[in-house]
Structures are given as structure tokens and as C-alpha cells.
ROGU-141977 format. One record per residue: residue in one letter; x, y, z of N, C-alpha, C in turn. Coordinates in Angstrom, 1 decimal. Example, Ala and Ser with C-alpha at 12.3 -4.5 7.8 and 13.67 -1.06 7.14 Angstrom:
BEGIN
[a [13.2 -5.7 7.8] [12.3 -4.5 7.8] [13.2 -3.3 7.8]]
[s [12.8 -2.2 7.1] [13.7 -1.1 7.1] [12.9 0.0 7.9]]
//
This chain:
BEGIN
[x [-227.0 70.3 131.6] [-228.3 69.7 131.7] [-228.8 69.3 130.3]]
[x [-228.9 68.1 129.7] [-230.0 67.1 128.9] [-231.1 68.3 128.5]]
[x [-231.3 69.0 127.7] [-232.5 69.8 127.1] [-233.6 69.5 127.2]]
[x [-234.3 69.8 127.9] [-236.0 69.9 128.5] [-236.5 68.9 127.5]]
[x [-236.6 69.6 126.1] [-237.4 69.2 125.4] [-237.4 67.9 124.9]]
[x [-235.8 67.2 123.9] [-235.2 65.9 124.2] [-236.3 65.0 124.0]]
[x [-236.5 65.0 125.3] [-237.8 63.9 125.8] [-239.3 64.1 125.4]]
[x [-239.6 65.5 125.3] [-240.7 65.4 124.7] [-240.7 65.4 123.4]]
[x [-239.6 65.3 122.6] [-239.5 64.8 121.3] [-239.9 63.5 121.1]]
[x [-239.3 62.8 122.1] [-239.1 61.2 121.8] [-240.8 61.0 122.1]]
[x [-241.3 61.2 123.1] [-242.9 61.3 123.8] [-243.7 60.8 122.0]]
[x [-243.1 61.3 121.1] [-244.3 61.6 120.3] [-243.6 61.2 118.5]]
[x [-242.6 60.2 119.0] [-241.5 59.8 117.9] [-242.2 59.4 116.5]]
[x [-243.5 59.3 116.2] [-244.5 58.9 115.0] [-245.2 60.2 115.0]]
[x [-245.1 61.0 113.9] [-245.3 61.7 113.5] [-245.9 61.7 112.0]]
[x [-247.4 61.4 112.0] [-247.6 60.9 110.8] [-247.4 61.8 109.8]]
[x [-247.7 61.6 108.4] [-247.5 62.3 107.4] [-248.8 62.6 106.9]]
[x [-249.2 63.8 106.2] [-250.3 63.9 105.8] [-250.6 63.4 104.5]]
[x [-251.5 62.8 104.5] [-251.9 62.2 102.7] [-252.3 63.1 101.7]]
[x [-251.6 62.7 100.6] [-252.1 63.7 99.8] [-253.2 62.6 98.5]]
[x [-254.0 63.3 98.5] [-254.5 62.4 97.4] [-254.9 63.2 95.9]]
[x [-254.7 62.5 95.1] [-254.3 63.1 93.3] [-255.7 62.5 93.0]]
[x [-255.6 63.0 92.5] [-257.3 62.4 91.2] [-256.8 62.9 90.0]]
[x [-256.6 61.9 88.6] [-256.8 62.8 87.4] [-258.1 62.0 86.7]]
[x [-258.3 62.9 85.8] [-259.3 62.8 85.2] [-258.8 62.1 83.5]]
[x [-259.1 61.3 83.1] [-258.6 60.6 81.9] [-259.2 61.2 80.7]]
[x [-258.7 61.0 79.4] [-259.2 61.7 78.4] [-260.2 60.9 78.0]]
[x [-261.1 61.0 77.4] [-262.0 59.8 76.4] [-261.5 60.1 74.9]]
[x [-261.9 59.4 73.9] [-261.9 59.5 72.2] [-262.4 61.0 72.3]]
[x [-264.0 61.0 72.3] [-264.6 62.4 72.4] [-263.5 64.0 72.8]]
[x [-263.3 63.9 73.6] [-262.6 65.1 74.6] [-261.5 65.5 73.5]]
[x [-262.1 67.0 73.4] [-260.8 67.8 72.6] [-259.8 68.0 73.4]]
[x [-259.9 68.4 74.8] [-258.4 68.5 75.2] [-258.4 67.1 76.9]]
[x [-257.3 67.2 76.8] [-256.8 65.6 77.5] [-255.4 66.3 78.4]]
[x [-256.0 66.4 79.9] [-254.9 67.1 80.7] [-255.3 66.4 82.6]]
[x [-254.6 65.7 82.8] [-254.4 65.3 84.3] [-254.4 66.3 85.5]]
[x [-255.6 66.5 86.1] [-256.0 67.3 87.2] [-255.3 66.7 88.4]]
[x [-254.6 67.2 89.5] [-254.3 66.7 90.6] [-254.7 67.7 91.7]]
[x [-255.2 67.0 92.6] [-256.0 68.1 93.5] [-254.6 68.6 94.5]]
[x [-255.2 69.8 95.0] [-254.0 70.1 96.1] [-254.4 69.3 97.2]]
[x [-253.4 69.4 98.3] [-253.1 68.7 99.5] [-253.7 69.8 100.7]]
[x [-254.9 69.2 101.0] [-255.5 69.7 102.2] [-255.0 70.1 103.3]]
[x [-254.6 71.0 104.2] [-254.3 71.0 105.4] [-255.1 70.6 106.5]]
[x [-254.3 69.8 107.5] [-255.0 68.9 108.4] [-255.8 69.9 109.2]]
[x [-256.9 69.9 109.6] [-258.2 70.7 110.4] [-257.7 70.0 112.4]]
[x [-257.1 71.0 113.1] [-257.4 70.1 114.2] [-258.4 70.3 115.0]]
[x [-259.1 69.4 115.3] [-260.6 69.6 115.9] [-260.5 70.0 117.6]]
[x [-260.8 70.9 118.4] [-260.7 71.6 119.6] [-261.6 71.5 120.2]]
[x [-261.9 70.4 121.1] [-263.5 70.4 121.9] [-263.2 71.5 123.2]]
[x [-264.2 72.8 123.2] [-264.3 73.5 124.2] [-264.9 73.4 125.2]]
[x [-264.6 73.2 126.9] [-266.0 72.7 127.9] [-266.5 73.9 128.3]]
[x [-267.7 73.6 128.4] [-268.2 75.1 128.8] [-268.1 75.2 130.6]]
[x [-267.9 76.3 131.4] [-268.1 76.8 132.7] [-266.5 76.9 133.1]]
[x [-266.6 77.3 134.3] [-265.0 78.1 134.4] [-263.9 77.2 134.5]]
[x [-262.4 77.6 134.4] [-261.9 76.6 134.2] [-260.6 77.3 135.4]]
[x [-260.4 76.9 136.3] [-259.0 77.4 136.8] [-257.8 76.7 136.9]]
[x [-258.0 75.8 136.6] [-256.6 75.1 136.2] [-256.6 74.4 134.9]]
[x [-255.7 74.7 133.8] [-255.6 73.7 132.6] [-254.6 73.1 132.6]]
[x [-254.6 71.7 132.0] [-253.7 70.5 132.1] [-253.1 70.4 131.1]]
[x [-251.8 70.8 130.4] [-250.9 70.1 129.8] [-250.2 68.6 129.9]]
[x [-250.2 67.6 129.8] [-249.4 66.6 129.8] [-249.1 66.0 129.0]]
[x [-247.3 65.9 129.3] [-246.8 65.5 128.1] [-246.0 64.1 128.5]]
[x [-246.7 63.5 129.1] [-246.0 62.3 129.5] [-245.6 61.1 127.8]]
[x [-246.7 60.9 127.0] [-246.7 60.8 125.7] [-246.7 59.1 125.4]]
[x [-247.1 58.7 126.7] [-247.3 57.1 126.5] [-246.0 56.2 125.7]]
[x [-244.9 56.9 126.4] [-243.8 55.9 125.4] [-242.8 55.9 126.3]]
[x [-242.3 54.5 126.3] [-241.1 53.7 127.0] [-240.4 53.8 126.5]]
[x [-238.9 53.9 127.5] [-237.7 53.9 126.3] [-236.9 52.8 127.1]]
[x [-236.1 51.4 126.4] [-235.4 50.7 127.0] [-234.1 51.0 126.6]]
[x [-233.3 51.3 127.3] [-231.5 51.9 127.2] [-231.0 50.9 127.5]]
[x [-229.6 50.9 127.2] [-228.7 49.7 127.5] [-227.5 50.5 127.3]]
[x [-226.8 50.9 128.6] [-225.3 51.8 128.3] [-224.2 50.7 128.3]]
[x [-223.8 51.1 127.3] [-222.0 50.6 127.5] [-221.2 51.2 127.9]]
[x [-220.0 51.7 127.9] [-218.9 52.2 128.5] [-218.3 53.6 127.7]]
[x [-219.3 53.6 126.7] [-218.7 55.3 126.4] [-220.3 55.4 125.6]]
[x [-220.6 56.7 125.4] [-222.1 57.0 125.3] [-222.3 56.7 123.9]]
[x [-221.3 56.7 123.0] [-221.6 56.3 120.9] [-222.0 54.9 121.4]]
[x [-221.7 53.8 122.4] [-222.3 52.4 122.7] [-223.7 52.3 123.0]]
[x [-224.1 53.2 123.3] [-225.4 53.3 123.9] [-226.7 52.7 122.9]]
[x [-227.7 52.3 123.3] [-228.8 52.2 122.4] [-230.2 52.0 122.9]]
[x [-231.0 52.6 122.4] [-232.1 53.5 122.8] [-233.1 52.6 122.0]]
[x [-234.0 52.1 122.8] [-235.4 51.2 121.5] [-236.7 52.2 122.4]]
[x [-237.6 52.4 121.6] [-238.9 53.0 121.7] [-240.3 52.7 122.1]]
[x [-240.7 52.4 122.5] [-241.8 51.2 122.8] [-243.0 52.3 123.3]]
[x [-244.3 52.2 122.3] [-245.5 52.7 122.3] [-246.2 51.9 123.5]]
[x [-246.8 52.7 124.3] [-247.4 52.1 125.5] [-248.6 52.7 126.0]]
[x [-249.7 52.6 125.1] [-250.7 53.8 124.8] [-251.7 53.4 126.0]]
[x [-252.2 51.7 126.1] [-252.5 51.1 127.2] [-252.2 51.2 128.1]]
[x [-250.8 51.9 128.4] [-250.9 52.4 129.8] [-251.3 53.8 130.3]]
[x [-251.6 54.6 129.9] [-252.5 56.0 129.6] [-252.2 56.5 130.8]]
[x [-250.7 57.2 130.3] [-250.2 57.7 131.0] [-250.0 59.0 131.3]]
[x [-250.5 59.7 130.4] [-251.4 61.3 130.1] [-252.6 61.1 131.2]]
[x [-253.4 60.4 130.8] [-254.7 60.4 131.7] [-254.0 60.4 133.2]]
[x [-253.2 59.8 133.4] [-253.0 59.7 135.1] [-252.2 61.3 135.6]]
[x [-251.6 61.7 134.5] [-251.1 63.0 135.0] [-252.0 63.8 135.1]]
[x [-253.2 64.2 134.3] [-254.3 64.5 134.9] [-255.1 64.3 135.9]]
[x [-255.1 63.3 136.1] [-256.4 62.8 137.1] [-255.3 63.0 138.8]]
[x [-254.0 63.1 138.6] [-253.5 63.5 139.9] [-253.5 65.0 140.1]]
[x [-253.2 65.9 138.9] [-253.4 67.1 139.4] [-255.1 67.5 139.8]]
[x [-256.1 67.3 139.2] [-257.2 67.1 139.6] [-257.1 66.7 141.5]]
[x [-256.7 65.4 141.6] [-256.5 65.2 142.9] [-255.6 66.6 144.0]]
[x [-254.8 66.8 143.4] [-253.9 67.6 143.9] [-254.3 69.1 144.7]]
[x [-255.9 69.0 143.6] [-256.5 70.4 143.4] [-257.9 70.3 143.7]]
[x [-258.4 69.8 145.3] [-259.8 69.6 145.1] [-260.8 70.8 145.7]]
[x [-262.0 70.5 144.8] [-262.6 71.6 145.0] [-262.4 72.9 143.7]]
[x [-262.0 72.7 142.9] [-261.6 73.5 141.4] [-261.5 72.9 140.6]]
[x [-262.1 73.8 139.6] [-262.0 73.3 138.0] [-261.2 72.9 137.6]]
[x [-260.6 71.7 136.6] [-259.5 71.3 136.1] [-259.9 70.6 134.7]]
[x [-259.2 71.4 133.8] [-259.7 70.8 132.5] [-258.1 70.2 132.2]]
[x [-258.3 69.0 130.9] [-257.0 68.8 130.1] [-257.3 69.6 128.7]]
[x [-256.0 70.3 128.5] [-255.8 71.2 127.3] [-255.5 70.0 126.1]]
[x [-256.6 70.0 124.9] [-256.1 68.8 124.2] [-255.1 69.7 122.9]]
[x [-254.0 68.3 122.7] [-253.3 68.7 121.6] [-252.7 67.8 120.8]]
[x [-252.2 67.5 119.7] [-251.9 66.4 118.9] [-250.6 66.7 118.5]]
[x [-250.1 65.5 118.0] [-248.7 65.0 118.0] [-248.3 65.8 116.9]]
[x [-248.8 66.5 115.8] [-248.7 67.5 114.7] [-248.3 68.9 115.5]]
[x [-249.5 69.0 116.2] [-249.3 70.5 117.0] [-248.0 70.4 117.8]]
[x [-247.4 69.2 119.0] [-246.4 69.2 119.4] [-245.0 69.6 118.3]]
[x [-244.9 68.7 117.2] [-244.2 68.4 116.3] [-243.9 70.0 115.3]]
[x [-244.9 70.0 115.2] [-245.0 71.4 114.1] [-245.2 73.0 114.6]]
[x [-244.7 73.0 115.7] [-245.2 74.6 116.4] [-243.9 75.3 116.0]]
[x [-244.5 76.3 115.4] [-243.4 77.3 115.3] [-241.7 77.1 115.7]]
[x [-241.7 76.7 116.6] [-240.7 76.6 117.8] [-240.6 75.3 117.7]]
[x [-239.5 74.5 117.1] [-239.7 72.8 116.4] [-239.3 72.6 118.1]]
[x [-240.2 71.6 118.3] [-240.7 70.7 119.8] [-239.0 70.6 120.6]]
[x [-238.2 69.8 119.4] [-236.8 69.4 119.8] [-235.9 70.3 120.0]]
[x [-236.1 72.0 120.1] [-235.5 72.8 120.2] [-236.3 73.5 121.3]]
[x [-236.9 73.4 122.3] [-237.5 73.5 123.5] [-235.9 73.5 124.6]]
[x [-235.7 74.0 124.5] [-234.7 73.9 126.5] [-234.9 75.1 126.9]]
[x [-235.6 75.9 126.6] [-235.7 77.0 127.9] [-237.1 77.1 128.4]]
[x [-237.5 77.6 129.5] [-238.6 77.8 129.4] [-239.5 78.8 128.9]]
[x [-239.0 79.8 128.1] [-239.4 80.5 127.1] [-240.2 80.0 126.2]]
[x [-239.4 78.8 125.6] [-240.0 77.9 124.3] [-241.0 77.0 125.2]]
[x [-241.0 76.4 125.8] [-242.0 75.9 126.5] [-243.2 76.4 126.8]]
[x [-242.9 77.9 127.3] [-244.0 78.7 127.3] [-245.0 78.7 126.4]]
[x [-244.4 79.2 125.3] [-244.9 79.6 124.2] [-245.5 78.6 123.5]]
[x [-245.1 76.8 123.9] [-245.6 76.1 123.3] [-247.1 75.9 124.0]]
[x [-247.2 76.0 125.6] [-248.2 76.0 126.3] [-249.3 77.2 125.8]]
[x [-248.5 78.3 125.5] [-249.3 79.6 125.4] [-250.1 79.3 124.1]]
[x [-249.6 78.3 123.2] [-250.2 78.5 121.7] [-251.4 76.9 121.9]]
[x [-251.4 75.9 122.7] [-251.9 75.0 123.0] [-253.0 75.5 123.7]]
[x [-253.1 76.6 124.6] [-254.3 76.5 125.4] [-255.2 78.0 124.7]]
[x [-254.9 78.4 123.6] [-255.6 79.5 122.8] [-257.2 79.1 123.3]]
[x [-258.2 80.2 123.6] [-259.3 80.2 123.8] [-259.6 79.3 125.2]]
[x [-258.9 78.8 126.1] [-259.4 78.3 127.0] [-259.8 78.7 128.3]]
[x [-258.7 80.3 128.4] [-259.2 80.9 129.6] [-259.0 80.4 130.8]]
[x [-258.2 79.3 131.0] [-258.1 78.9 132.8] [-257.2 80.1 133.1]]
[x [-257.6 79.7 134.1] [-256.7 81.0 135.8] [-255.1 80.3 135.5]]
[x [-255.1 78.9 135.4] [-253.1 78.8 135.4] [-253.3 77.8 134.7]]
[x [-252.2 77.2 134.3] [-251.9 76.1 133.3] [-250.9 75.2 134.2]]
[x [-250.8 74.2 134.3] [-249.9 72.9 134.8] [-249.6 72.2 133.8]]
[x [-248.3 72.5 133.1] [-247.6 71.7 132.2] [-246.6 70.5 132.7]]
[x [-247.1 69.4 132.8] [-245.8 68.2 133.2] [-245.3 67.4 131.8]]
[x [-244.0 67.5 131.4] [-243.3 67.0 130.8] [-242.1 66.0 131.6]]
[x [-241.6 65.5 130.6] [-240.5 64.5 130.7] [-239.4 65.3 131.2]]
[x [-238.4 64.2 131.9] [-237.3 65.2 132.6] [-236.0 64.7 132.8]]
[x [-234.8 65.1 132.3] [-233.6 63.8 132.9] [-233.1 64.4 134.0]]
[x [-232.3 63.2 134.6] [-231.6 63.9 136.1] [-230.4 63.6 135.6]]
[x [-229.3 63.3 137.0] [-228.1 63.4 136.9] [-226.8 62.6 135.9]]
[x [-227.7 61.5 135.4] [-227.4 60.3 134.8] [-227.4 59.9 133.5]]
[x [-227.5 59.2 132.5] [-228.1 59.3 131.2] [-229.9 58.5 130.8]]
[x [-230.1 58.4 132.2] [-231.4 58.3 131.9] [-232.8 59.6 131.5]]
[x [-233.3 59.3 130.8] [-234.3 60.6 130.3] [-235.9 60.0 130.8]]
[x [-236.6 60.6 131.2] [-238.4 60.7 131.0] [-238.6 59.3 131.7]]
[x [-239.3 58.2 131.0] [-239.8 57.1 131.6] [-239.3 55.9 130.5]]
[x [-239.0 55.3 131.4] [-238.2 53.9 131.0] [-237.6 53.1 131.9]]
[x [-237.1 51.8 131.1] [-235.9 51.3 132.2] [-234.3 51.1 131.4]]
[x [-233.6 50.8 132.2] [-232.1 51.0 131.6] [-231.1 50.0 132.7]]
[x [-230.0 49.7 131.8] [-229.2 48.7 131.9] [-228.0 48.8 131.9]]
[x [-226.9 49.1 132.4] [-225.4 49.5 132.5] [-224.7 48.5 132.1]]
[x [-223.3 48.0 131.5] [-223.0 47.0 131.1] [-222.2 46.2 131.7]]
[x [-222.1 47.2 133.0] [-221.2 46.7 134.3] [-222.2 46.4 135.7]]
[x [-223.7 46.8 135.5] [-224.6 46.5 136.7] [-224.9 45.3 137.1]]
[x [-225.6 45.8 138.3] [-225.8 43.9 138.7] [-227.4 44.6 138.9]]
[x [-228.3 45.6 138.5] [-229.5 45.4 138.2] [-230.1 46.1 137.4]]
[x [-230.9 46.3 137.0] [-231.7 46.7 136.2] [-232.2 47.9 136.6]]
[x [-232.9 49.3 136.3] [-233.0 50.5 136.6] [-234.7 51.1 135.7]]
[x [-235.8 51.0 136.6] [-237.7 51.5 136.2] [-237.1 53.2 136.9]]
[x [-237.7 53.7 135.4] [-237.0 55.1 136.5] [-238.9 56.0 135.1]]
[x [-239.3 57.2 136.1] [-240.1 57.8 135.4] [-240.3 59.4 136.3]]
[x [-239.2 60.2 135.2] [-238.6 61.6 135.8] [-239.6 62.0 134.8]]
[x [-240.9 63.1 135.7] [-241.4 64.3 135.0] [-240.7 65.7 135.6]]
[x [-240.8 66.6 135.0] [-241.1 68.2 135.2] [-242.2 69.1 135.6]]
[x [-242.6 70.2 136.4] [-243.6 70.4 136.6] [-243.6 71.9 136.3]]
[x [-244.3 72.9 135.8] [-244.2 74.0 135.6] [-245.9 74.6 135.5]]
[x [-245.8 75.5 136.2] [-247.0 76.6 136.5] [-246.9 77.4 136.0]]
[x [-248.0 78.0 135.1] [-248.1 79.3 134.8] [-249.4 80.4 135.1]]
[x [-249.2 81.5 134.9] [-250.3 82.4 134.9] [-251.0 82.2 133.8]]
[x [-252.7 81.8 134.2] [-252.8 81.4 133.3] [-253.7 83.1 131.7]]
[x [-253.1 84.4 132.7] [-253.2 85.4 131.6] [-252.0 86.2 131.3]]
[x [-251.2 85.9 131.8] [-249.9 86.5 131.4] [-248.8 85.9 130.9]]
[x [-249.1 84.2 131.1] [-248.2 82.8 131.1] [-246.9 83.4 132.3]]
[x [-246.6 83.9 132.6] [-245.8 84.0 133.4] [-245.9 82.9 134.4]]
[x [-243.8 82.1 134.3] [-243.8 81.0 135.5] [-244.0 81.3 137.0]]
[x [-244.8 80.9 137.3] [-245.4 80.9 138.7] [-244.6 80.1 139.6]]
[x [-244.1 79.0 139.5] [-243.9 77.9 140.2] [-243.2 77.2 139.1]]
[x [-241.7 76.0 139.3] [-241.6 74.9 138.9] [-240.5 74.0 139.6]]
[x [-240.6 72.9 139.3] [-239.4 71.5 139.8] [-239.8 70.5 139.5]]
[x [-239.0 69.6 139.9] [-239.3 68.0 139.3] [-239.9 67.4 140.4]]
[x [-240.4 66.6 139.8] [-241.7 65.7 140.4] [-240.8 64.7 141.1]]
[x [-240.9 64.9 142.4] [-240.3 63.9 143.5] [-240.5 62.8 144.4]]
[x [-240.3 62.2 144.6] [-241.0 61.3 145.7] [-240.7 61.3 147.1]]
[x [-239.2 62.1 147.2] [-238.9 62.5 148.5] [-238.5 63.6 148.6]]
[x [-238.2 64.7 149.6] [-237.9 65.8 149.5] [-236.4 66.3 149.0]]
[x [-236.5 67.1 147.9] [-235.6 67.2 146.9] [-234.2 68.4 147.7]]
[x [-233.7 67.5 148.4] [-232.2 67.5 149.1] [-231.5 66.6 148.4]]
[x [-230.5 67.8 148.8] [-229.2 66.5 148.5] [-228.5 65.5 148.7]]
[x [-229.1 65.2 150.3] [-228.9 63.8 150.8] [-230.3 63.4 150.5]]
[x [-231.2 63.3 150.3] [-231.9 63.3 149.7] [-231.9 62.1 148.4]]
[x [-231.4 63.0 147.5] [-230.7 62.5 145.9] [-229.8 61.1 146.1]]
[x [-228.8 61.5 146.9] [-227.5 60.9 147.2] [-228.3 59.3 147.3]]
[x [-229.1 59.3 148.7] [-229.5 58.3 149.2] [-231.0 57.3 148.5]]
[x [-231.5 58.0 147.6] [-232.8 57.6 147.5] [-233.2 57.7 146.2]]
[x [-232.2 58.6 145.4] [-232.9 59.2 143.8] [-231.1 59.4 143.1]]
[x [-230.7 58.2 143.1] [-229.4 58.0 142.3] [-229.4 58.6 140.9]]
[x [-230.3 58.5 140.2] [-230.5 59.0 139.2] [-231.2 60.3 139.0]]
[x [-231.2 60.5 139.7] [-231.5 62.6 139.8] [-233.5 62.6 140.0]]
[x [-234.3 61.4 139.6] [-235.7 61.4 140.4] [-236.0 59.8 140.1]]
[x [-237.7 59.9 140.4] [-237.9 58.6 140.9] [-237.6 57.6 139.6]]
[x [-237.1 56.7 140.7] [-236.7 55.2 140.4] [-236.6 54.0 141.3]]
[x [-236.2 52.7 140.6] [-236.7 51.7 141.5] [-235.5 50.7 140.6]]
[x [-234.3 50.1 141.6] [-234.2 49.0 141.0] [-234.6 47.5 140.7]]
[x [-234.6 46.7 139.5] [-235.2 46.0 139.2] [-234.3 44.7 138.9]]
[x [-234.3 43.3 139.5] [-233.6 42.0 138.8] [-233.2 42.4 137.7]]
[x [-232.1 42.0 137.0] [-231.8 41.9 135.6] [-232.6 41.1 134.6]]
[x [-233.0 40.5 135.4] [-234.3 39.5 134.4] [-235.0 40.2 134.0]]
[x [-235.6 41.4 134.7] [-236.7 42.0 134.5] [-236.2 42.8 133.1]]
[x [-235.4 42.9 132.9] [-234.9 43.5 131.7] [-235.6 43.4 130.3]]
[x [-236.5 44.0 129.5] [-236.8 43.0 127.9] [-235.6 43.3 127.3]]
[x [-235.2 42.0 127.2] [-234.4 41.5 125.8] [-235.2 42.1 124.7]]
[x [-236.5 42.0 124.0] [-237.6 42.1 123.3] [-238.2 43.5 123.7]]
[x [-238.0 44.3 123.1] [-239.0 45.7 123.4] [-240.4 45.5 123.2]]
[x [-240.5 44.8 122.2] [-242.0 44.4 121.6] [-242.7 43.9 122.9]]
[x [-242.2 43.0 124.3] [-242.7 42.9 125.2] [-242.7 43.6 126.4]]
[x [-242.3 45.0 126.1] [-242.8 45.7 127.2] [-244.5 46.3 127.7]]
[x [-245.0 46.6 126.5] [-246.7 46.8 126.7] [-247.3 45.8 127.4]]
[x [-246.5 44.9 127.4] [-248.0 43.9 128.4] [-247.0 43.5 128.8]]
[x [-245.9 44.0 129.8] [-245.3 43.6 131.0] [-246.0 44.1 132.1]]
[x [-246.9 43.6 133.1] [-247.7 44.3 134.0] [-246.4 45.1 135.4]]
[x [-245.4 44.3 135.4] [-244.8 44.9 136.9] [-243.8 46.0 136.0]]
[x [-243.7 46.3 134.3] [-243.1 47.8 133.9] [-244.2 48.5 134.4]]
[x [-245.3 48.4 133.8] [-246.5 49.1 134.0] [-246.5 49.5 135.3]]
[x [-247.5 48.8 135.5] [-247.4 49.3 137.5] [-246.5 50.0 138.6]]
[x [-244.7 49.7 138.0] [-243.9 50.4 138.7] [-243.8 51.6 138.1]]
[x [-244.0 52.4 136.8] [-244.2 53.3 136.3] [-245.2 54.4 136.9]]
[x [-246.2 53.4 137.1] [-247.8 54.0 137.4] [-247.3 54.2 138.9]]
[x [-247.0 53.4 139.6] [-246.7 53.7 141.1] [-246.1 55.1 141.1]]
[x [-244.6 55.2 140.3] [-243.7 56.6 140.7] [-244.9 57.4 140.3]]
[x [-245.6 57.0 138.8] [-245.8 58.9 138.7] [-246.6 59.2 139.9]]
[x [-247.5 58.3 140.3] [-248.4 58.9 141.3] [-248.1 59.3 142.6]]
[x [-246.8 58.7 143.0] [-246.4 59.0 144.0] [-245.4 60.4 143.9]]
[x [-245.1 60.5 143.2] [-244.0 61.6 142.6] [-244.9 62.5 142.6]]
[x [-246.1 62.4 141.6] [-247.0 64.0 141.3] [-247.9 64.3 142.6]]
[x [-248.1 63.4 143.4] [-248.8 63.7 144.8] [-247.7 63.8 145.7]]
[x [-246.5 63.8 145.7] [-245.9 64.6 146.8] [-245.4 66.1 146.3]]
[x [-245.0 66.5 145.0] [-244.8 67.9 144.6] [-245.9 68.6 143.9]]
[x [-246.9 68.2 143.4] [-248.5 68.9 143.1] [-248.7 70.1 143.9]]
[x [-249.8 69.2 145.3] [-250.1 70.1 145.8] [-249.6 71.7 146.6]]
[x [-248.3 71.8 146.6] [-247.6 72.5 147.4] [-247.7 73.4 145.8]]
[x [-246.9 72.9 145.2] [-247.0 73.9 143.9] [-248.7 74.3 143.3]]
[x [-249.6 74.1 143.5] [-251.2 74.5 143.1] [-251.5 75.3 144.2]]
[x [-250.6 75.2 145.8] [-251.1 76.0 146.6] [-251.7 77.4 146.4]]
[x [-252.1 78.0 146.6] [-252.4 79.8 146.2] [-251.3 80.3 147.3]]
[x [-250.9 81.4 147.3] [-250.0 82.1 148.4] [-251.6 82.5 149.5]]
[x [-252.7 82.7 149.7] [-253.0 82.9 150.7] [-253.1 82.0 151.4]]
[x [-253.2 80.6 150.9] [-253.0 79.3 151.4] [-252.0 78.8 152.5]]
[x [-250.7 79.4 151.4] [-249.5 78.6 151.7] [-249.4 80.0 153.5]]
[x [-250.2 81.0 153.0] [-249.9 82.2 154.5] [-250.8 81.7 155.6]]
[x [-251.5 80.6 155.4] [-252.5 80.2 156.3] [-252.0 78.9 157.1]]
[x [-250.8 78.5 156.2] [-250.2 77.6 157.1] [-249.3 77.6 158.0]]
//
């Protein structure tokens, strides 16, 4: 299995640098001594808006607003991978606003966190494949928040060499492949203990199932080869990338959501 994390590496591939800024101070005629001051380098402050009133569900998503267009050749060193920022399509926000759906009638906040925090946690992001490290990255993101569980959806690869959200191109196909595989994991939200997890599906996750409907281990859609960018630069305002993207996740996170947010007295009531 492709390492969990992998993908949420890529999610977040600009990683700015922090500025440092120098100041020296210059000598004049006057001045008995003449020595160049350089200030130290601040550490970045991350700002944490807290909402006030209860919170029983907190939202992780790591969807990360980035497309990846693949193009395999016939042994994997062929392969090549372009990156494409797709912040317009606000694809965090929608992972939110479905578990919200998922969950009506309860609090649901989004746990905020920045591409430093992903990048810089103890636990370097790209060394995430268990869910231990995941944990811990959730556990250190929702400090002071207090919800009852946490719903972490990250990126996810299936059976194939496709990863997270994108489209991809074989060198032998006769079409084109919109594929956008999340992960879903529950936790307690005072013990972090996993409660619940699986991938976000659009049909019920059998093996005939897979076979017939989810070639690539989750949702996808094949696409013309036209539909292909030659040009990565024009995938952000490709409206039918967009939209077939937006379609899976929503259809994927509203068929495995609510069953996973169920409570067990719930799921005993059915």
C-alpha cells in the first residue's frame, strides 16, 4: 500500500520559507565604534481562532486544493507527475460542509491548520503511513478544541498508480482517467482513539464492487482523451475537471459519512 501520507505531502507541495530580515546599522564619522547589527529571525506566530459553544464534531481536511496530472508510461521511472494549485475550487470547504451534512443536528466545527503546521510537525507530514502518526498529527492540530470526535479526511491511493485527486493517462489507453480517492478516519475526540475508518466510496465497497465500478481502487470517471491538459497551467479553469471532482467527493463523502458519524445507539436503533 502507497503510504497514507504521500498524498498529503503533495496536498501542500509550497511550503513557504520564513523571511528573515537584517537591519544593520551604519557607522557615521562621529561614532567611536562601527559594528553591523543583524536582528534574529522571528518565529512564525500561528494565529488560532477559537469558536465559542460546544463542539462535537471537529473537521480535519486534508483535501489541500491540488491536482495532480499523471501520465504513465510502461515502467514507473517513465512516469510524470505536474502539480496544479486549485485553490478556486475549495476543496477543503466541501469536505466540510458534507460532514456537517452528514451530521445534522450537531455541532461541527473545522479545526484550522496551516501548511507549516502540516509540513513541520514533529512527525515530518511525508513520514505519516500509520495511523499512529496521523493521530498524533490530528491530536497536535486540534489542541484546546475540546470536540467529542474528530473526522480527519485525507487523500488516498487505491489499487493502481493513481493517488488523492487528479486525472491520469496510460500510454497504452484509449481514455483519460478524473479519479478523487479520500480516506476517512474517526477519532475519540478525548482519548484520540480510532473509532471508525475507510475510504470514501461511492458504491458499496465489495469486491465485485471494485472490479466493476471502482477500477482504480475508489471514485473515478473515465474521461475523452481530449479532455486531457496537455498544459497543466489550464486545469484551474477547466470547469468539467472541476465539477467531476466536486461531483465524486460529494458523492463519495455522502455515501460513507453518515454511517461512520452514526453513534452505536443509533446504528442499535436500526
Amino acid at each position: 500500500m502507497i503510504p497514507v501520507i504521500a498524498a498529503i505531502f503533495l496536498v501542500y507541495f509550497t511550503v513557504p520559507s520564513f523571511a528573515q530580515a537584517q537591519s544593520a546599522q551604519a557607522a557615521t564619522p562621529q561614532s567611536s565604534t562601527t559594528a553591523a547589527r543583524k536582528s534574529q529571525p522571528k518565529a512564525r506566530t500561528v494565529a488560532r481562532s477559537f469558536e465559542s459553544g460546544p463542539c462535537q464534531i471537529g473537521v480535519i481536511p486534508i483535501a489541500g486544493n491540488l491536482f495532480l496530472v499523471e501520465k504513465f508510461g510502461p515502467f514507473t521511472f517513465t512516469d510524470t507527475y505536474d502539480r496544479v494549485a486549485v485553490d478556486g475550487w475549495a476543496l477543503d470547504d466541501l469536505v466540510v460542509s458534507r460532514v456537517r451534512a452528514a451530521a445534522p443536528g450537531m455541532s461541527v466545527r473545522r479545526i484550522p491548520f496551516t501548511k507549516e503546521e502540516l509540513a513541520n510537525h514533529p512527525k515530518p507530514a511525508w513520514h505519516f503511513g500509520r495511523d499512529t502518526n496521523i493521530r498524533e498529527f490530528a491530536q497536535y492540530v486540534a489542541r484546546g478544541m475540546n470536540c467529542e470526535r474528530y473526522v480527519l479526511v485525507h487523500r488516498h491511493g487505491g489499487n493502481q498508480r493513481e493517488f488523492g485527486i487528479g486525472i491520469s493517462k496510460h500510454y497504452l489507453g484509449r481514455h483519460a482517467n478524473l479519479f478523487a480517492m479520500m480516506y476517512i478516519r474517526v477519532y475519540d475526540g478525548r482519548t484520540f482513539e480510532l473509532i471508525k475508518e475507510a475510504p470514501a466510496m461511492m458504491t458499496e465497497n465489495t469486491y465485485l464492487e471494485r472490479v466493476l465500478h471502482n477500477p482504480l481502487g475508489g471514485p473515478s470517471r473515465e474521461l475523452d482523451l481530449a479532455m486531457f491538459p496537455e498544459r497543466p497551467a489550464d486545469v484551474a479553469a477547466n470547469p468539467v475537471l472541476r465539477d467531476g471532482v466536486r461531483a465524486m467527493l460529494t458523492a463519495s463523502l455522502d455515501k460513507t459519512l453518515p454511517g461512520m458519524l452514526r453513534r452505536p445507539a443509533q446504528e442499535a436503533a436500526r
